[in-house]
Residue, then its C-alpha position, 0 to 999 in steps of 0.5 A: x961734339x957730334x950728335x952720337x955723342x951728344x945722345x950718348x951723354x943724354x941717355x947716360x944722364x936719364x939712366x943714371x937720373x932714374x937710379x939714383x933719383x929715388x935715393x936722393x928724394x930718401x936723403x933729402x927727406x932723412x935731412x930735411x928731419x934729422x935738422x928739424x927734430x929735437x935729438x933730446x924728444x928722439x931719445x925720449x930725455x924728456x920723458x925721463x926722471x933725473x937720476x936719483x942720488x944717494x947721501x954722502x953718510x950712508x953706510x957701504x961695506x967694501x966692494x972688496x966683499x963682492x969680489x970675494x964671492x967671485x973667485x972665478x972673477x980674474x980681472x975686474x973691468x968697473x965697479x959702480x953703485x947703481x939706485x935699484x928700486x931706492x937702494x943702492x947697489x954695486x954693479x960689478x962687471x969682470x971677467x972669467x976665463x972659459x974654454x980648454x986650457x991652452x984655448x982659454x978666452x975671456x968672457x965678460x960677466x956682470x954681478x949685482x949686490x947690496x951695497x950695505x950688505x954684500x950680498x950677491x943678488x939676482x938679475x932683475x925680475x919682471x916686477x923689480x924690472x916694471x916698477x924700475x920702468x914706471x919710476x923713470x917715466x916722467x909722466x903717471x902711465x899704465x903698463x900696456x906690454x912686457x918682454x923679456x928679450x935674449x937677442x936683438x932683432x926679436x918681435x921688432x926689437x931692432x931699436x935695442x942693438x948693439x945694448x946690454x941683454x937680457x932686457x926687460x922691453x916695457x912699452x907703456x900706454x901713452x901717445x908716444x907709445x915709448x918702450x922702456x928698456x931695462x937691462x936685467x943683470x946691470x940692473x940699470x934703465x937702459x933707453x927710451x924708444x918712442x914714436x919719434x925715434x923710431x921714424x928717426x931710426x927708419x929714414x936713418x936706415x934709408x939714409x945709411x942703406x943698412x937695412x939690417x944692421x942700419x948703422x953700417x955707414x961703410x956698406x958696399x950698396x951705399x958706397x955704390x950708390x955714393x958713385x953712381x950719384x957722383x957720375x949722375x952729377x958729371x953726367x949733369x955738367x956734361x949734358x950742359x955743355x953738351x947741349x949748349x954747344x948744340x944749341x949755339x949751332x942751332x941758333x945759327x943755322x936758323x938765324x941764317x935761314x931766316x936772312x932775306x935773299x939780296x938780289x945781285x946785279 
């Protein structure tokens, strides 16, 4: 291969190299700690309360009673009986329609209602939602802030996407300074966030290059960047051969000038 070439290949190489180098350090760096962390510490299991149960012999009325309190509910998606502050409760999740007719849409609601009585209750309210948050936590802690959050992505709060809202954020004073959400119309604690997580969350958006969505394995930067290592890789194996074809020729033409001249007769 000549010389032009060679150099041609060399500098492809250093661009490429300088492009995606940085990349490759925040991928190796995001698998050196997914592999080292435990997953159950990233979400926050070990600080969290095995569910209550309930006896076997208490008394229920039929969720059927819920649901007659509902006549705009069309279709009824589940039926579960959740532990609200010792309780037990239905949690009822369905659908109505909305919209003109001809242009209707379903839309998801969910109801909360005394399972010994049928009684239809509110969402949950800030202190129900607190006490909820302290009774999950393993450890004895102080509240040291509570928000009530309408939308992800809010004051920071992109470690709830893609979670059931409104929700309660209780962020509790301890060294892990974990966030205990509590889903307020579910009536249910929904997840824990603490410090671990969250650097586990932030190398994953390097690692997925979504720096919004964060979970967008499919994003056009990544997919380019995908390549762009792949050509640095090709570009690697070629500058090998490359230079060592030119390295051989080297090589020869310096053990040639280094032979002794033999006088001739």
């Amino acid at each position: 291969m000549n010389r032009k070439t060679h150099l041609r290949v060399r500098r492809t190489h250093r661009y490429l190299g300088l492009l995606t180098g940085i990349q490759f350090v925040l991928w190796t760096i995001g698998g050196l700690y997914f592999s080292w962390s435990d997953l159950d510490e990233i979400h926050g299991d070990h600080q969290r309360k095995h569910p209550s149960t309930f006896s076997a012999q208490m008394e229920l009325v039929s969720p059927a009673q819920v649901l007659a309190q509902l006549p705009e509910a069309q279709e009824v998606a589940s039926v579960k009986l959740v532990d609200i502050l010792g309780e037990p409760h239905y949690q009822v999740v369905y659908q109505s329609a909305s919209g003109q007719q001809g242009q209707e849409h379903a839309v998801s609601h969910t109801q909360l209602a005394k399972a010994s009585t049928g009684e239809l209750r509110p969402a949950l309210t800030e202190g129900e939602a607190v006490q909820m948050a302290l009774n999950s936590f393993v450890d004895s802690v102080q509240v040291a802030r509570v928000e009530y959050l309408t939308q992800e992505n809010i004051n920071g709060h992109h470690e709830y996407r893609e979670s059931p809202l409104p929700a309660w954020a209780i962020t509790m004073e301890h060294p892990t300074h974990t966030t205990v959400y509590v889903a307020a119309e579910q009536g249910v604690v929904t997840k824990f966030r603490n410090d671990k997580w969250r650097i586990f969350d932030f190398l994953w958006m390097l690692h997925t290059m979504d720096y919004q969505g964060r979970d967008n394995f499919g994003n056009l930067l990544l997919r380019i960047f995908s390549i762009a290592g792949m050509v640095t890789i090709a570009s690697g194996f070629a500058l090998y051969f490359v230079s060592k074809g030119q390295s051989g020729k080297s090589n020869s033409r310096r053990n040639s000038a280094k032979k002794p001249l033999v006088p001739t007769n």
